[in-house]
C-alpha positions as protocol buffer text, in pm:
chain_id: "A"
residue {
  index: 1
  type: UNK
  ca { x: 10028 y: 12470 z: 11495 }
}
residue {
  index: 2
  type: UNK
  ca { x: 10123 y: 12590 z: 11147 }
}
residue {
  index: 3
  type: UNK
  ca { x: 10404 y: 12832 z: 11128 }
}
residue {
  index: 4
  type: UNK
  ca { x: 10330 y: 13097 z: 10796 }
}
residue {
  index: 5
  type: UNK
  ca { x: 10634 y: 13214 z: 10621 }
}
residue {
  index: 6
  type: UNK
  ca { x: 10658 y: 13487 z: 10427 }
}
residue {
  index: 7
  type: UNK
  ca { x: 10357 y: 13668 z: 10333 }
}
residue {
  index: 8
  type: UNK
  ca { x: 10105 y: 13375 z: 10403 }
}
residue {
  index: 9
  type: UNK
  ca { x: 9855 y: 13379 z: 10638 }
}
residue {
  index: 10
  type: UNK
  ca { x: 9629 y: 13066 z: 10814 }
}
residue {
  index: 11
  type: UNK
  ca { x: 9286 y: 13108 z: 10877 }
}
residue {
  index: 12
  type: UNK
  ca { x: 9025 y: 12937 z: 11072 }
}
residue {
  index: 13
  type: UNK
  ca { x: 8681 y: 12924 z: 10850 }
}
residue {
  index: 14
  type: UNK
  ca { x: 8412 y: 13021 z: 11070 }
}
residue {
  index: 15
  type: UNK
  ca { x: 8135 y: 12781 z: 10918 }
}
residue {
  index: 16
  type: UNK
  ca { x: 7824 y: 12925 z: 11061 }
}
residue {
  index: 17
  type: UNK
  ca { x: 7694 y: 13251 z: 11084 }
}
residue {
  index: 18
  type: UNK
  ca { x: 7336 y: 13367 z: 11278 }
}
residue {
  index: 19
  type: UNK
  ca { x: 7139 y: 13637 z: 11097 }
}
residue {
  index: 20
  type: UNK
  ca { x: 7006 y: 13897 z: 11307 }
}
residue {
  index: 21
  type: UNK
  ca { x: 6706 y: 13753 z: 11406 }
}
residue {
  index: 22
  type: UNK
  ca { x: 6915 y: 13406 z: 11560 }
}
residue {
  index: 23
  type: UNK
  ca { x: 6860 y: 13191 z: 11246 }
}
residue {
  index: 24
  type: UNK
  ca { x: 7195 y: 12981 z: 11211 }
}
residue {
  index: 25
  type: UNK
  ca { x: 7312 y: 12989 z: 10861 }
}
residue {
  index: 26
  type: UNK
  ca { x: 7496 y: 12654 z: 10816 }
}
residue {
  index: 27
  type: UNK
  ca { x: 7814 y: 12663 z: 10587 }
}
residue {
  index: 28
  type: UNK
  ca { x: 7612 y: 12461 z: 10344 }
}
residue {
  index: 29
  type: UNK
  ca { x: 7426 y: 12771 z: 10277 }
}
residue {
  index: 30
  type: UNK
  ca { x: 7408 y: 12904 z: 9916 }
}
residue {
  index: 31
  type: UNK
  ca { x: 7807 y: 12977 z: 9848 }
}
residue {
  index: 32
  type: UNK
  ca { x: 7891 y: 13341 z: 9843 }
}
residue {
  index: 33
  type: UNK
  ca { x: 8228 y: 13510 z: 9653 }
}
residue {
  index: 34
  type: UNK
  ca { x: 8364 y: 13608 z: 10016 }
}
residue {
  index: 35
  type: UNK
  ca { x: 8416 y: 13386 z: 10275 }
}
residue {
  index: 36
  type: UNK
  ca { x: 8508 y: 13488 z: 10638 }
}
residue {
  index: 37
  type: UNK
  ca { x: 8752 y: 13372 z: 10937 }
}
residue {
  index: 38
  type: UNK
  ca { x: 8966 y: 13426 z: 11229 }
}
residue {
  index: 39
  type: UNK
  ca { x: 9337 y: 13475 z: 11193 }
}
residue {
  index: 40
  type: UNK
  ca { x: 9462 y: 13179 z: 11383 }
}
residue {
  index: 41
  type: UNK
  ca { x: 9854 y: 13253 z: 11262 }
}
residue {
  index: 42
  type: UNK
  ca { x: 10049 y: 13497 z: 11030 }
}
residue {
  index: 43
  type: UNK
  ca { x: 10411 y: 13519 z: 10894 }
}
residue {
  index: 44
  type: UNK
  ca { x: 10581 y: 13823 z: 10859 }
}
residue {
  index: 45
  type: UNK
  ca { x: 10579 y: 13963 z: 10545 }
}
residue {
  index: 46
  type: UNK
  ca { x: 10748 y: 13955 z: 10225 }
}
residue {
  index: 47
  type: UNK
  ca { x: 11037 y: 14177 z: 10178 }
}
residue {
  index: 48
  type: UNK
  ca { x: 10960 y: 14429 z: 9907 }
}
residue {
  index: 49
  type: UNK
  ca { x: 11268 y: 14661 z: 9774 }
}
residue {
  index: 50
  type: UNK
  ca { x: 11429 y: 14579 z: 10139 }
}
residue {
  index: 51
  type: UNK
  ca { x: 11126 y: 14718 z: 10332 }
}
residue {
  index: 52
  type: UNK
  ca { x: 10854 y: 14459 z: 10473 }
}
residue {
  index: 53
  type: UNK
  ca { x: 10526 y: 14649 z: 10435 }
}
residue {
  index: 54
  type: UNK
  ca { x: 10276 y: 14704 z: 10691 }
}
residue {
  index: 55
  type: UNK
  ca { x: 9962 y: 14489 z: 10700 }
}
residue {
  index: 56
  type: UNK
  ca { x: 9616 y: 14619 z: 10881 }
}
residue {
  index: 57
  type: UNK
  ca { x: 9515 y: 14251 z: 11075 }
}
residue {
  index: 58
  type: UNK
  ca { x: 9680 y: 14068 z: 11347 }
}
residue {
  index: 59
  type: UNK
  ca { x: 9605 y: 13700 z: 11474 }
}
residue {
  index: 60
  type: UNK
  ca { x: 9251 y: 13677 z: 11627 }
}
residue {
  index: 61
  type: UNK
  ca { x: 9107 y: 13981 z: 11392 }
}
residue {
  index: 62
  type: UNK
  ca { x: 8790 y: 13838 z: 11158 }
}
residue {
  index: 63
  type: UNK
  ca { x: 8868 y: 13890 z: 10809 }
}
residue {
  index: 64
  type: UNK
  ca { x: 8652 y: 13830 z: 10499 }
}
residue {
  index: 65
  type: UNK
  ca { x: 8891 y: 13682 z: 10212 }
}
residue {
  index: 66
  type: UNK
  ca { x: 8795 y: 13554 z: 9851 }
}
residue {
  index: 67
  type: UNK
  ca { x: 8615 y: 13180 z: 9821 }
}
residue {
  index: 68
  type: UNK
  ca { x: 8830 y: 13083 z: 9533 }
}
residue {
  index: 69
  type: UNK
  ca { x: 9203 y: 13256 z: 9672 }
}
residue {
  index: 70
  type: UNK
  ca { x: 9296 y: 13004 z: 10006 }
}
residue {
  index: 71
  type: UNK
  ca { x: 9442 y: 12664 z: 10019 }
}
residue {
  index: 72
  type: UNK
  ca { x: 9289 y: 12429 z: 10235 }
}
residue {
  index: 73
  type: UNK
  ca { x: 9534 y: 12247 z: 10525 }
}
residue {
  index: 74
  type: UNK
  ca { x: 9472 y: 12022 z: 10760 }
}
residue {
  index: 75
  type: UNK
  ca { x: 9690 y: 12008 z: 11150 }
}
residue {
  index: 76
  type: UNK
  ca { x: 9598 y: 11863 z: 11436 }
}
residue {
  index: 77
  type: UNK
  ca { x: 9253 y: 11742 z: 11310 }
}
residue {
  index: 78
  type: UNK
  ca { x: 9212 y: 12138 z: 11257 }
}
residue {
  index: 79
  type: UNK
  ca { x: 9114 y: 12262 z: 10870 }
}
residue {
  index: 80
  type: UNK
  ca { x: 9226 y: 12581 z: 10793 }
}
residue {
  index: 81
  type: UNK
  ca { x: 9226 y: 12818 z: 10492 }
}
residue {
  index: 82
  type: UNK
  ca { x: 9615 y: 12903 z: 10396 }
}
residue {
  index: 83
  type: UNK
  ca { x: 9646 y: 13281 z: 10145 }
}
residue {
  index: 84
  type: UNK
  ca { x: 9858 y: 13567 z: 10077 }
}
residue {
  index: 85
  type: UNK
  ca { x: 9846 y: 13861 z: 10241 }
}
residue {
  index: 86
  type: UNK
  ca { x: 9646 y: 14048 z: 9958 }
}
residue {
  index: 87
  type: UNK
  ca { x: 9398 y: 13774 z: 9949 }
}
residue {
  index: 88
  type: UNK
  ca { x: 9224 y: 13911 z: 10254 }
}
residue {
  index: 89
  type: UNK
  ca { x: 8995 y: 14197 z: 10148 }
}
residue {
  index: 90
  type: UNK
  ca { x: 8866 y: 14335 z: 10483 }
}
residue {
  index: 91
  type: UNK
  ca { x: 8898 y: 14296 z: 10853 }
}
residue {
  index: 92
  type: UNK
  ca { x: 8549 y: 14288 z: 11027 }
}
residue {
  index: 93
  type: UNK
  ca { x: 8515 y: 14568 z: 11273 }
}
C-alpha cells in the first residue's frame, strides 16, 4: 500500500452509486464536477509556521473531492485517486 507524505491523501474511487430507488448508476454515468471515495491512506500534514493543522477526515471516512484536482495511481492492481488535503471538499455523513 501507498504511503502519503505530507499533506497528500489516497483515495479509493467508489465507481458506482444506487439512487434511492436501487437503480445502479455506473461510473460511466454523465460526469459530474465532484467525484466521491473512501480514504484508503493519509499522510500527516504539512507543517505550516511550525504547527501541522488539523484536518476533519480520517482513513475509511467517504469524501466528495473535485473531478479535475486528484492524480490517478496505480498499486497492487488497485487505482486510486492521489490530492492535497484541500482538494477534498466534504466528508459524507
Amino acid at each position: 500500500m501507498l504511503k502519503p507524505t505530507g499533506d497528500n491523501v489516497l483515495i479509493k474511487k467508489i465507481t458506482e452509486e444506487k439512487t434511492e430507488s436501487g437503480i445502479v448508476l455506473p461510473d460511466n454515468a454523465p460526469i459530474n464536477a465532484i467525484q466521491k471515495g473512501t480514504i484508503a491512506a493519509m499522510g500527516p500534514g504539512k507543517e505550516e509556521a511550525g504547527v501541522i493543522p488539523a484536518v476533519d477526515f480520517k482513513v475509511g471516512d467517504t469524501v466528495l473531492y473535485a473531478q479535475y484536482s486528484p492524480q490517478e495511481v496505480k498499486d497492487d492492481g488497485e487505482t486510486y485517486q492521489l490530492m492535497k488535503f484541500g482538494d477534498i471538499v466534504a466528508v459524507v455523513a
